[in-house]
C-alpha distance (Angstrom), angle and dihedral (degrees) to the residues before:
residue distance angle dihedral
X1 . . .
X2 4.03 . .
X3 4.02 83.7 .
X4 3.51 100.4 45.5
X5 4.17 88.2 54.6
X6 3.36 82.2 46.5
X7 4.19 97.4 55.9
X8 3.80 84.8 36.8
X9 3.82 93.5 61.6
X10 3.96 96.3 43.3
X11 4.03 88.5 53.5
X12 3.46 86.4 53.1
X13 3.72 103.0 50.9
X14 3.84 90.7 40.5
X15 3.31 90.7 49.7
X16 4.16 99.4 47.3
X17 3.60 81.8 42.5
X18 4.09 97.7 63.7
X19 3.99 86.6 30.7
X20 4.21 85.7 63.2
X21 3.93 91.9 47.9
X22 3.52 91.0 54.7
X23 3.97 91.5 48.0
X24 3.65 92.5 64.4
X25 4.00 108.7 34.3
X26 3.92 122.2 -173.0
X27 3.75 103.0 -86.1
X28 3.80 113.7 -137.7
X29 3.70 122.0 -140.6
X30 3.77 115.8 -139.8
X31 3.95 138.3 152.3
X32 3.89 136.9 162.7
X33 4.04 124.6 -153.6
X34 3.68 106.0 -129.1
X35 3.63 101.5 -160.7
X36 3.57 116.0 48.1
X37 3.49 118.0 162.8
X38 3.96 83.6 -150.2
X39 4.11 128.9 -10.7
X40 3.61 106.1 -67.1
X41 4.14 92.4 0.1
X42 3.86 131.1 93.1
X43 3.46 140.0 156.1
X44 3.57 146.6 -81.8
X45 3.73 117.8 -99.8
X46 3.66 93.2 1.7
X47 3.52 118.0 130.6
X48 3.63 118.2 -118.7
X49 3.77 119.8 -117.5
X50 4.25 103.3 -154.8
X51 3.85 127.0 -167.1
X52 3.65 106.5 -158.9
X53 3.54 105.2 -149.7
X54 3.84 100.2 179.7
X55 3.95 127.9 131.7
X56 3.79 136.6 -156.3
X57 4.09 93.4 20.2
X58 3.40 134.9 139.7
X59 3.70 108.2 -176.5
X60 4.23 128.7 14.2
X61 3.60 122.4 -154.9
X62 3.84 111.7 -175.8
X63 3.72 127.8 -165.2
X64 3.55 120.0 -159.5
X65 4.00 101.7 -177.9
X66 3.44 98.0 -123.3
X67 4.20 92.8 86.5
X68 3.67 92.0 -92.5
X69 3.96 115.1 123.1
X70 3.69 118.2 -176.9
X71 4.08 121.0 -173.3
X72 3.55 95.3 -166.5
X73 3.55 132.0 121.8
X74 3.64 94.6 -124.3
X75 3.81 113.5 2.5
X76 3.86 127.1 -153.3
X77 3.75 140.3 -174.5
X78 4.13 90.7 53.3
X79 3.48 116.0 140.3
X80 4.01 140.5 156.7
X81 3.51 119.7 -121.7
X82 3.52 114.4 -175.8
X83 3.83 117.9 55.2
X84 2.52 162.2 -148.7
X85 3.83 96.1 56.5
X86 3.91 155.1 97.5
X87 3.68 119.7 -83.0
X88 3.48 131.0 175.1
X89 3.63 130.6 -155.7
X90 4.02 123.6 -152.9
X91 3.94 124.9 -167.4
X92 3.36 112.4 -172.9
X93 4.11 116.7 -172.7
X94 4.10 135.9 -164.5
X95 3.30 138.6 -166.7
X96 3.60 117.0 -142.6
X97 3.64 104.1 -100.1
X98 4.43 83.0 51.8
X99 3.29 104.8 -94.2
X100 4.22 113.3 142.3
X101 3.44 146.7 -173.6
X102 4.00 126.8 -166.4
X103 3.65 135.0 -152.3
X104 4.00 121.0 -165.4
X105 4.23 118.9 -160.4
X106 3.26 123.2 -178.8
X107 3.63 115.7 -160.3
X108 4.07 132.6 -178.8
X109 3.91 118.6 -124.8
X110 3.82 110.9 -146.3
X111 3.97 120.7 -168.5
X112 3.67 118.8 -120.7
């Protein structure tokens, strides 16, 4: 009897163990620019137009290297100024019990 308590109890750790991995999967961090002017290439002063492709997140901060931090899911109104130039665009996303995922572009700013 004292074994079979004790089998009992392992099951039921291992299995509340794999049950909490599947409660909080690896998020993955993904997003598309939807109006280059050219792969890799846009504008100055044009505002951005994102498609945030990520899965399994809970909260997005993106960085956009020019100071400006946006924690929405899909931000608008971003655009590069000064050109031309390199940028390079970070989304970082979590999951509510921390778990993150991050996703670097880099994209070319061309003048107009």
């Amino acid at each position: 009897m004292k074994q079979l308590l004790i089998t009992f109890l392992f099951v039921a750790v291992v299995l509340g163990c794999q049950k909490n991995a599947t409660d909080d999967p690896i998020p993955v961090a993904s997003f598309d620019i939807t109006n280059y002017a050219e792969p890799g290439t846009v504008v100055e002063a044009t505002a951005l137009q994102f498609e945030n492709n990520s899965r399994d997140a809970d909260s997005y901060e993106w960085d956009f290297g020019n100071g400006i931090i946006s924690t929405e899911r899909t931000p608008s109104g971003v655009m590069f100024r000064q050109c031309p130039r390199i940028e390079t665009i970070r989304l970082t996303v979590r999951t509510r019990r921390g778990r993150t995922a991050t996703v670097v572009q880099t994209i070319r700013v061309r003048c107009r």
